[in-house]
VOKE-235263 format. One line per 5 residues: number of its first residue (from 0); their letters; for each residue z, y, x of C-alpha. Coordinates in Angstrom, 3 decimals. Example, Ala and Ser with C-alpha at 12.3 -4.5 7.8 and 13.67 -1.06 7.14 Angstrom:
2
0) AS) 7.800,-4.500,12.300 | 7.140,-1.060,13.670
//
This chain:
478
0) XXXXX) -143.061,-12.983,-41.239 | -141.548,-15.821,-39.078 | -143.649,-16.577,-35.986 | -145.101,-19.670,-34.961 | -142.779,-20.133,-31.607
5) XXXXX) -139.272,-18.776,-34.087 | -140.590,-21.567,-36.488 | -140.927,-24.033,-33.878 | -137.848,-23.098,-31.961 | -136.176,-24.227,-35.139
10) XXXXX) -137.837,-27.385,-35.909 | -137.090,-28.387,-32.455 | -132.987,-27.437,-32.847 | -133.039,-29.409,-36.201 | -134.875,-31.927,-34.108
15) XXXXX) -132.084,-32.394,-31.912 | -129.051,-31.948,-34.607 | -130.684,-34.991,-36.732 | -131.275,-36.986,-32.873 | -127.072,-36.046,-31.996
20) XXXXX) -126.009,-36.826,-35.510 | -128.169,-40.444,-35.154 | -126.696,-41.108,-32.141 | -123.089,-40.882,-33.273 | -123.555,-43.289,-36.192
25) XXXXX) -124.899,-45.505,-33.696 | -122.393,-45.339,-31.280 | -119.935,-46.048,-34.679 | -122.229,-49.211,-35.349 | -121.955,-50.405,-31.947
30) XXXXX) -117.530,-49.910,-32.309 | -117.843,-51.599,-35.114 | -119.644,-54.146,-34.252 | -117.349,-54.967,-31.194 | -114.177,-54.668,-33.179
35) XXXXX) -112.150,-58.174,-34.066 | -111.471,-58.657,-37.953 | -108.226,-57.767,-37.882 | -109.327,-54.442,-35.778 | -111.824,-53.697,-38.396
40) XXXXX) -109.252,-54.058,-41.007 | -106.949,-51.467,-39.508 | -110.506,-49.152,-38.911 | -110.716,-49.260,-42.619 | -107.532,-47.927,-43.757
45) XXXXX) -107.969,-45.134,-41.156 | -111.006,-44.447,-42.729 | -109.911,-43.954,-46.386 | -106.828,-42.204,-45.334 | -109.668,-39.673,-43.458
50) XXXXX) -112.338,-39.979,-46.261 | -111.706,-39.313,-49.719 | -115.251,-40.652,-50.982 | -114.069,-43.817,-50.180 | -112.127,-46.652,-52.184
55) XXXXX) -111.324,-49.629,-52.617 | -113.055,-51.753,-55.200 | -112.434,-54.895,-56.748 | -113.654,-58.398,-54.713 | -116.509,-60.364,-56.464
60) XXXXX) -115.389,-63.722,-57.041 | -116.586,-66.017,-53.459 | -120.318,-67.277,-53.322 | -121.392,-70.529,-52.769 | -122.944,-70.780,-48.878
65) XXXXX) -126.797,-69.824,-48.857 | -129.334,-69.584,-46.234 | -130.370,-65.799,-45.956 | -132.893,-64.347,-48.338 | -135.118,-61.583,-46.881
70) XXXXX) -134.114,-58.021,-47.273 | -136.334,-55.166,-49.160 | -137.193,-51.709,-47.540 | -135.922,-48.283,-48.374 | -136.544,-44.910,-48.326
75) XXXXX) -135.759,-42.339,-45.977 | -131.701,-42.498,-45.237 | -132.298,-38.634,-44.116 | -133.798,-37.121,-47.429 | -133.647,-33.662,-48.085
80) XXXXX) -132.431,-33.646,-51.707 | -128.695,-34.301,-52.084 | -128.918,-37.002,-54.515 | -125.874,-38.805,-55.188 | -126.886,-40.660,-58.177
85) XXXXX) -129.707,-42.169,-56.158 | -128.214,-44.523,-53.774 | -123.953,-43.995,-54.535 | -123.662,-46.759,-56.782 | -125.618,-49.218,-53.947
90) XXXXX) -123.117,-48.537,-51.644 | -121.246,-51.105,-51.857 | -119.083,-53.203,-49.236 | -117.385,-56.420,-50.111 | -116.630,-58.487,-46.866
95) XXXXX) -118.019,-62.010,-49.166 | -121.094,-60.917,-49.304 | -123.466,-63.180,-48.288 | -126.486,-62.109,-45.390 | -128.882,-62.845,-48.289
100) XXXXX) -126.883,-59.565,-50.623 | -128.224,-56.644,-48.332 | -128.241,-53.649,-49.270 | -131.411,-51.412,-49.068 | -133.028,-51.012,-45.502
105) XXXXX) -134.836,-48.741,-43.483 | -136.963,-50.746,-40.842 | -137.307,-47.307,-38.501 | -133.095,-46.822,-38.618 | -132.890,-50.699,-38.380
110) XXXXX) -134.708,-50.630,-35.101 | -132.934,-47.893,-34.034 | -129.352,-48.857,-34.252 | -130.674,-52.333,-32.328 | -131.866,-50.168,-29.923
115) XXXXX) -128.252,-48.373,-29.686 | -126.276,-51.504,-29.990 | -128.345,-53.193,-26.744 | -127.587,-50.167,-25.206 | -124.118,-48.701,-25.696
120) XXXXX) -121.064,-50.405,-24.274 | -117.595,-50.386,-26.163 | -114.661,-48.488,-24.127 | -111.093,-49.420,-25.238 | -107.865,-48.650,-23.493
125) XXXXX) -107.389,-50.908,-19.879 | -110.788,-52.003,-20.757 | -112.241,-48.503,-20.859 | -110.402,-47.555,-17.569 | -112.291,-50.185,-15.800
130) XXXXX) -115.820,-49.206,-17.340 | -115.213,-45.700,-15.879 | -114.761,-46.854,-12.431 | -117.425,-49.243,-12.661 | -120.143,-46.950,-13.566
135) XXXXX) -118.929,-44.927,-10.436 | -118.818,-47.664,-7.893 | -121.829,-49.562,-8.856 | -124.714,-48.859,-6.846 | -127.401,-50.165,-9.019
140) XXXXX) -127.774,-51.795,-12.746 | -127.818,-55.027,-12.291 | -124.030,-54.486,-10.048 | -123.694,-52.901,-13.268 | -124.486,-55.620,-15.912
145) XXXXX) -122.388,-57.919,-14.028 | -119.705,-56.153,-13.786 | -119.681,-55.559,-17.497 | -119.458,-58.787,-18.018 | -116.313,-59.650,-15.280
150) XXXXX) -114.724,-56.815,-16.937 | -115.289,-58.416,-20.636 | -113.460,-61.703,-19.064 | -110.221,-59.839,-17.785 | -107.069,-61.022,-20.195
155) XXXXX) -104.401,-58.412,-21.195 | -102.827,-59.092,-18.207 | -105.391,-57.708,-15.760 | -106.548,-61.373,-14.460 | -110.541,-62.820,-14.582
160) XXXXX) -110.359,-65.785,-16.558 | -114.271,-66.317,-16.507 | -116.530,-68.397,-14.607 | -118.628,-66.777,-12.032 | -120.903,-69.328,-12.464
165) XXXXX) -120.986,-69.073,-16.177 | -121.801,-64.569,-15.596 | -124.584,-65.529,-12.869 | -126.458,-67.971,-15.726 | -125.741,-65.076,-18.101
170) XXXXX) -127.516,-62.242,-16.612 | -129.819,-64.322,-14.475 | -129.004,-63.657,-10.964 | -126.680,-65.461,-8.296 | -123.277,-66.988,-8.320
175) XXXXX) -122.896,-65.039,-4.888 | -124.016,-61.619,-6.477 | -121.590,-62.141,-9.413 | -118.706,-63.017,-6.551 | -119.884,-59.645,-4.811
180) XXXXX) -119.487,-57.751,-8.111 | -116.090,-59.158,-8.628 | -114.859,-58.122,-5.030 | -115.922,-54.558,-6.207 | -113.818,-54.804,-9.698
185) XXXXX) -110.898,-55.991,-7.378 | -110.831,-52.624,-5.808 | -110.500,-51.054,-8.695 | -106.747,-49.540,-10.384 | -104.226,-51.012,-10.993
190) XXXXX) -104.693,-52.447,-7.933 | -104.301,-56.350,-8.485 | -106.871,-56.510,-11.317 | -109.661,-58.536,-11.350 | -107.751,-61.679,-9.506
195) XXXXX) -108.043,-65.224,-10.471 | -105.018,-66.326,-10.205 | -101.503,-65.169,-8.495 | -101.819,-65.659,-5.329 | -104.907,-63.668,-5.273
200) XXXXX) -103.641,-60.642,-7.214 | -100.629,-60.254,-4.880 | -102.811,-60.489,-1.767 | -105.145,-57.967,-3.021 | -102.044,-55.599,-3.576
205) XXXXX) -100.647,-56.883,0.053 | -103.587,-55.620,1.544 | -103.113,-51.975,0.197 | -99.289,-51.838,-0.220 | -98.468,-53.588,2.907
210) XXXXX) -101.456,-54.341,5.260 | -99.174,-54.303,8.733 | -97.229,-57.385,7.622 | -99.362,-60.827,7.809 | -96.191,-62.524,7.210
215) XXXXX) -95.884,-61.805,3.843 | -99.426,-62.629,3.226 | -98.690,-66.099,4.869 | -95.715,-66.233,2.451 | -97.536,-65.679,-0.622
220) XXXXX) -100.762,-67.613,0.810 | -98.904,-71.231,1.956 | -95.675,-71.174,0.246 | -95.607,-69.549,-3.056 | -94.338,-73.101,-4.725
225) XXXXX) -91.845,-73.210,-2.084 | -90.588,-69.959,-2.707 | -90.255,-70.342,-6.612 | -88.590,-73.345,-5.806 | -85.856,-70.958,-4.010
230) XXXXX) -86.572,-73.294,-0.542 | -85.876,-70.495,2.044 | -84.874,-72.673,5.107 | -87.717,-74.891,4.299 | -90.320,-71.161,4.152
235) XXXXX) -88.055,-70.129,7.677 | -88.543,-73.188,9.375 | -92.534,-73.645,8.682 | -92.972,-70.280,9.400 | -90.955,-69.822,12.560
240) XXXXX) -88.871,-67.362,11.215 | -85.019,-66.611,9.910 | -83.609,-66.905,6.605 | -83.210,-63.326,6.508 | -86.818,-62.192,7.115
245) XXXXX) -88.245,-64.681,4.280 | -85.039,-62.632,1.938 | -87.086,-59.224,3.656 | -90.298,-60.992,2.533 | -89.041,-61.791,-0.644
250) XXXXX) -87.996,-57.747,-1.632 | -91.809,-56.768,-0.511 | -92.749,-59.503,-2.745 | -90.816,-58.266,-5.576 | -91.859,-54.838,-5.771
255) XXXXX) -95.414,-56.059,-6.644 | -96.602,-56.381,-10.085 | -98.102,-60.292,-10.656 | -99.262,-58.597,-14.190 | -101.420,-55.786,-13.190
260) XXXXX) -102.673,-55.356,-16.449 | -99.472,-54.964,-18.525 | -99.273,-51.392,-17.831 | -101.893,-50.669,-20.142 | -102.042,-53.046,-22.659
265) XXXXX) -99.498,-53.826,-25.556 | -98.903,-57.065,-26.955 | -101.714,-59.505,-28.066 | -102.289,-59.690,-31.995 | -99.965,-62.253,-33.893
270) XXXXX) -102.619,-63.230,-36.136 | -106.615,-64.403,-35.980 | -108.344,-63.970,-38.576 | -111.732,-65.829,-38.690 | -115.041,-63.640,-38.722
275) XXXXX) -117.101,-66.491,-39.632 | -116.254,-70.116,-41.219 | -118.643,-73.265,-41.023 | -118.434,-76.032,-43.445 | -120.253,-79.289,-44.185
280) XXXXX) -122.072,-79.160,-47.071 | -124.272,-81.755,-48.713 | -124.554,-83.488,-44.958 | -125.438,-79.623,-43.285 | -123.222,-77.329,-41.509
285) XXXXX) -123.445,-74.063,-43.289 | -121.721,-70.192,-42.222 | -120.310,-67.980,-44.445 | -118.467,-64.747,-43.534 | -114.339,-65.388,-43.374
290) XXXXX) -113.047,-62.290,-43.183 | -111.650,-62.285,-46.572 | -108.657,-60.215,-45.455 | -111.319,-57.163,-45.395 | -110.995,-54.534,-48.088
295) XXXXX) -113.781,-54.109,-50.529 | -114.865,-50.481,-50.177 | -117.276,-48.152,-52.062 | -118.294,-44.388,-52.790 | -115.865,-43.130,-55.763
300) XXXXX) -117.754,-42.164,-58.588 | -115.983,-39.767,-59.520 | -117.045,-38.012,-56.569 | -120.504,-38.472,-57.715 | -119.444,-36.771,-60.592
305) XXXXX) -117.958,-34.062,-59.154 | -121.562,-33.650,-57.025 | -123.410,-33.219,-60.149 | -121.207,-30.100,-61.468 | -123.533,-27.519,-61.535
310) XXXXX) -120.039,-24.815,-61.196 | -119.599,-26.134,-57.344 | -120.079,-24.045,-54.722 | -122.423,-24.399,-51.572 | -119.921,-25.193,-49.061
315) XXXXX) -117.981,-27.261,-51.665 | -121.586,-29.288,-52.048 | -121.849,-29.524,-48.028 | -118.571,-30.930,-47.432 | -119.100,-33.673,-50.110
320) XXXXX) -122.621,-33.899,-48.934 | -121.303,-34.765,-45.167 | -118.097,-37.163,-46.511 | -120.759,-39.266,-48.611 | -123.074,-39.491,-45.654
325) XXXXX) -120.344,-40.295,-43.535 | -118.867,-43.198,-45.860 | -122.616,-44.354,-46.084 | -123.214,-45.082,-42.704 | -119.971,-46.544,-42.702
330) XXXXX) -120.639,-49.327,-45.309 | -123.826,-49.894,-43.528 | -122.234,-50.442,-40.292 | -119.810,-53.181,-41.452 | -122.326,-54.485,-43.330
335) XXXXX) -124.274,-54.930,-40.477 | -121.997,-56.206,-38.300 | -121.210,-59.097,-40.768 | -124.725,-59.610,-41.144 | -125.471,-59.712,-37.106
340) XXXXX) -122.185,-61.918,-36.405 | -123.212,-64.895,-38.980 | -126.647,-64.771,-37.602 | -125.438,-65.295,-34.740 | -122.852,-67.942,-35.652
345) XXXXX) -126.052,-69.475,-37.910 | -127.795,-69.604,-34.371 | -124.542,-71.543,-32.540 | -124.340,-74.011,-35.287 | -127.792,-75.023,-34.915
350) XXXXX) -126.998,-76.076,-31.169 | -123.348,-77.165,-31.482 | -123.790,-79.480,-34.185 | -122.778,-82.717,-32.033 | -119.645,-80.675,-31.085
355) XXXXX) -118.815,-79.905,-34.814 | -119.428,-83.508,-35.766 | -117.810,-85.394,-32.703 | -115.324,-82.796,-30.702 | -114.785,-80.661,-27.163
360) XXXXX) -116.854,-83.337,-25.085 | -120.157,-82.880,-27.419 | -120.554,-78.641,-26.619 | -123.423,-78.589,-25.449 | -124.740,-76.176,-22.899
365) XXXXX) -125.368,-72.362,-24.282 | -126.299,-68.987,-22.788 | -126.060,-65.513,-24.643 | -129.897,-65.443,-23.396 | -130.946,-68.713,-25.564
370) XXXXX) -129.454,-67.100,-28.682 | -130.355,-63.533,-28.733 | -133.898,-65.270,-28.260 | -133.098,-67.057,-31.441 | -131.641,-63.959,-33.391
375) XXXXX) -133.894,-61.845,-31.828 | -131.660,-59.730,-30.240 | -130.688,-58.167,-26.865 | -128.287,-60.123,-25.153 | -125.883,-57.919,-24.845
380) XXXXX) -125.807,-57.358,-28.761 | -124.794,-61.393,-28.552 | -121.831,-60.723,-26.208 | -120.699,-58.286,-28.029 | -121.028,-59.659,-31.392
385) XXXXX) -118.581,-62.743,-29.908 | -116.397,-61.012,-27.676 | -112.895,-61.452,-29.630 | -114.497,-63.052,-32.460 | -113.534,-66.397,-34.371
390) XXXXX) -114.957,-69.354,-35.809 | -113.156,-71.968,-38.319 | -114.472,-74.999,-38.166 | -114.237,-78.570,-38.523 | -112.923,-79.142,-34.925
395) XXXXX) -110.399,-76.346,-35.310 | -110.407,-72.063,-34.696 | -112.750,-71.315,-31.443 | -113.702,-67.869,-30.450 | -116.972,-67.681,-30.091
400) XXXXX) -117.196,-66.783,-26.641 | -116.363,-70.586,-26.427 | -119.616,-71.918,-26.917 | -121.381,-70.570,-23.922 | -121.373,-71.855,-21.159
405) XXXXX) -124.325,-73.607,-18.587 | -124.883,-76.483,-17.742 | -124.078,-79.464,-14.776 | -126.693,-81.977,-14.209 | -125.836,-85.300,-14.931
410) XXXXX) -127.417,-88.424,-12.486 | -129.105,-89.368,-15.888 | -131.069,-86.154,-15.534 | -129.276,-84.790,-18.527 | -127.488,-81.597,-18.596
415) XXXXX) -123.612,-81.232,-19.599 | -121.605,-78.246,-20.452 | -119.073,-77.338,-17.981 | -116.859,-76.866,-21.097 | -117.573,-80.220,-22.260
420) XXXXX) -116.468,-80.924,-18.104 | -113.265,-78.837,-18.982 | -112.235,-81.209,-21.964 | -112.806,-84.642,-19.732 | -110.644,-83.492,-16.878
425) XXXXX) -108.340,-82.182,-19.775 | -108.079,-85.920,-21.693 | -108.007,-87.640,-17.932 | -105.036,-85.364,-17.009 | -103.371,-86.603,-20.022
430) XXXXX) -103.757,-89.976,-20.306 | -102.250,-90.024,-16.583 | -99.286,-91.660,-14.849 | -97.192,-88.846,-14.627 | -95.050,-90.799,-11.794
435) XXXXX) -98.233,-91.014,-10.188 | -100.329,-87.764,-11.358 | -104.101,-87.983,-10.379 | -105.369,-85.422,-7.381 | -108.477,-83.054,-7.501
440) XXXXX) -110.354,-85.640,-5.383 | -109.782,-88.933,-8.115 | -110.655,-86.954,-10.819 | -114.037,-85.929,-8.811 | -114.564,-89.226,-7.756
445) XXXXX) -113.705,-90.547,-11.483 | -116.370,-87.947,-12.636 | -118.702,-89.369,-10.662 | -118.384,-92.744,-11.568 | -119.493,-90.993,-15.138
450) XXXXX) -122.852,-89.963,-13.129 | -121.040,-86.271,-12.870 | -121.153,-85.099,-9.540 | -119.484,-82.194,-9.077 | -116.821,-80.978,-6.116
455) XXXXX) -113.225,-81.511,-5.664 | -113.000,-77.643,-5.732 | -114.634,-77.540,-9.354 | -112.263,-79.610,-10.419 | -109.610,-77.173,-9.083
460) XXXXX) -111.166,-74.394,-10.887 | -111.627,-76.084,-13.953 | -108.210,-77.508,-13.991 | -106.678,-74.156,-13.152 | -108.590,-72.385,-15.680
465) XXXXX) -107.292,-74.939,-18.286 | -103.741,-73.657,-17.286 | -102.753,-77.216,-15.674 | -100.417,-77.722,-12.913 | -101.107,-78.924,-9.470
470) XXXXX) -100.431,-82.297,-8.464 | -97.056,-81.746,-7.145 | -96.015,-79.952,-9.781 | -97.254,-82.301,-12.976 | -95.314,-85.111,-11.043
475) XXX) -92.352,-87.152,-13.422 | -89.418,-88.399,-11.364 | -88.092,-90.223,-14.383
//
């Protein structure tokens, strides 16, 4: 007879298989959740080239936009009895359907995976290398959080295109703790990574490739235009030395890599395909999933056939037995993830609605903290739920990263989003004389004739981050 501590012993190692197995499907949920449509789309042909109890089913015609409908409960997703006939024919994935379609739910498992999906963070490629060194430099969790977040805002080509500003309102502590956290990315490989702009990437490399020469730092620090401009006795003469050292300067110069990141990463998708599309219907801005690209997927029933032949054998029973589960979870997880992302969209709408109506200089001012409060999520479920996700709508195709951002105070006592900002200095810039372009300092002091009073050196940022040229450079001689 089995003894009460071989019995337990047992219960506790089953214990632990069903806790590993849980935590793998989460960890899938959280991927999945993080992927872009057209990464999901690719994740789904993998997966029915790998599973045979999946395929493809036919799309149900497009519903009309509906508010969400609440969801029913379900039994136990871990029941003992292999019954395929008892939930197969549920499991069903069709990218159209609407929040208010769920399928059957589990509240326990539904907490769960929230709990996983606050909680695990995505590693990919260059971004992955970065996470790694990160959690091994960082000297406490909130270093950590932020630099999560820095990392989430560095482009393909190794370079932070955040805001600083925008991170520190995000995860509630100081702009100067969020600069602090980026100095500590900056160290990290490839060296270079983590700068703002050019100049700053090569001096960060200067420093470790060539530290004894503060020449070439005072090259690439005070005459980088000249330079790419090909002025050489003009960079000799300021700097008090011969044509031939600026050539020296130069060679050092070129042997650095002004695209850190490129190493690592391929080239950016061709295509964008929306994960969410808002419309204005009947006067009311309503969200309904758009990726219509995505395959409709399903459990084959004639593998729920094959499950009922009594002639099987065990092992041929386990294997379909694990293939099902695994396609299960699966459907769930994309299901989810549609079902989290137009929540979330549903949530942006409700705030942006001025933008949608009016344009760029009606966003309002958004954190990830004000909508997972809405949703009722963790923030970092919001980030990365928009992190390389789209939005159609009537103002144009916006990833949805786009909407957040704080606020600046106006002399009205009314805040404005720095994005908003962004898109002012953008339409000034534009209407401009370009024989006479407009300097940091007018546009500040045209700001603040608007009752925005903000720096000369925001304005810098904001026009650099917009990708517009300096003064000098945006200057017509016609």
């Amino acid at each position: 007879m089995m003894s009460m501590e071989h019995r337990l012993d047992q219960r506790q190692k089953q214990t632990l298989g069903q806790h590993i197995m849980l935590t793998q499907k989460m960890q899938q949920a959280i991927q999945i959740l993080q992927l872009s449509a057209a990464e999901l789309e690719q994740q789904i042909q993998q997966e029915l080239e790998a599973n045979p109890v999946l395929e493809l089913v036919e799309r149900e015609p497009v519903p009309e936009p509906a508010p969400p409908a609440a969801s029913t409960d379900a039994t136990d997703e871990f029941e003992e009895a292999f019954d395929l006939d008892a939930y197969a024919s549920d499991w069903e994935y069709d990218a159209r359907r609407q929040e208010g379609q769920d399928l059957s739910r589990n509240p326990d498992l539904d907490e769960r995976r929230q709990y996983y999906q606050d909680s695990i963070t995505r590693e990919e490629s260059f971004s992955s290398r970065l996470l790694t060194q990160l959690r091994m430099a960082a000297d406490d969790e909130t270093t950590l959080r932020i630099g999560e977040c820095i990392i989430g805002e560095i482009d393909d080509r190794g370079y932070f295109k955040g805001s600083l500003e925008e991170i520190a309102a995000e995860t509630g502590v100081t702009v100067e703790q969020a600069e602090e956290a980026l100095r500590l990315v900056q160290q990290f490989e490839p060296i270079g990574v983590g700068a703002r702009d050019i100049v700053e990437c090569l001096l960060i490399q200067i420093a470790v490739e060539y530290p004894d020469e503060p020449q070439l730092r005072e090259l690439v620090e005070f005459h980088l235009e000249e330079l790419e401009r090909r002025q050489i006795p003009k960079i000799a003469k300021a700097m008090g030395v011969t044509t031939e050292r600026v050539e020296e300067l130069k060679a050092m110069l070129a042997k650095l890599n002004p695209w850190p990141g490129s190493e690592y990463t391929g080239d950016p998708p061709q295509y964008v395909i929306p994960d969410v599309i808002v419309e204005k219907v009947d006067g009311a801005f309503v969200v309904y999933p758009g990726d219509d690209r995505l395959p409709g997927l399903r459990i084959s029933p004639e593998y729920r056939q094959m499950a009922s032949n009594a002639k099987m054998d065990r092992q041929g029973k386990q294997y379909l037995r694990e293939k099902v589960e695994s396609a299960k979870w699966l459907l769930r997880n994309i299901e989810q993830r549609q079902n989290t992302i137009v929540r979330i969209a549903r949530a942006i709408v409700d705030v942006q609605e001025e933008f949608l109506e009016k344009g760029p200089e009606f966003i309002k001012p958004l954190t990830l903290q004000e909508i997972a409060d809405t949703v009722g999520v963790h923030e970092a479920t919001v980030s990365r739920a928009t992190r390389g996700k789209y939005m159609q709508t009537p103002q144009g195709l916006f990833e949805m990263k786009y909407f957040f951002s704080p606020g600046l105070r106006r002399d009205s006592g009314e805040s404005q989003s720095s994005k908003s900002v962004q898109s002012i200095i953008k339409k000034i810039i534009d209407e401009e004389d370009k024989t006479r372009p407009l300097s940091d300092q007018k546009i500040a002091d045209m700001l603040r004739k608007q009752g925005l009073n903000i720096a000369r050196r925001t304005v810098t940022k904001y026009r650099e981050a917009l990708g517009i040229l300096t003064t000098t450079l945006r200057k017509s001689y016609e």
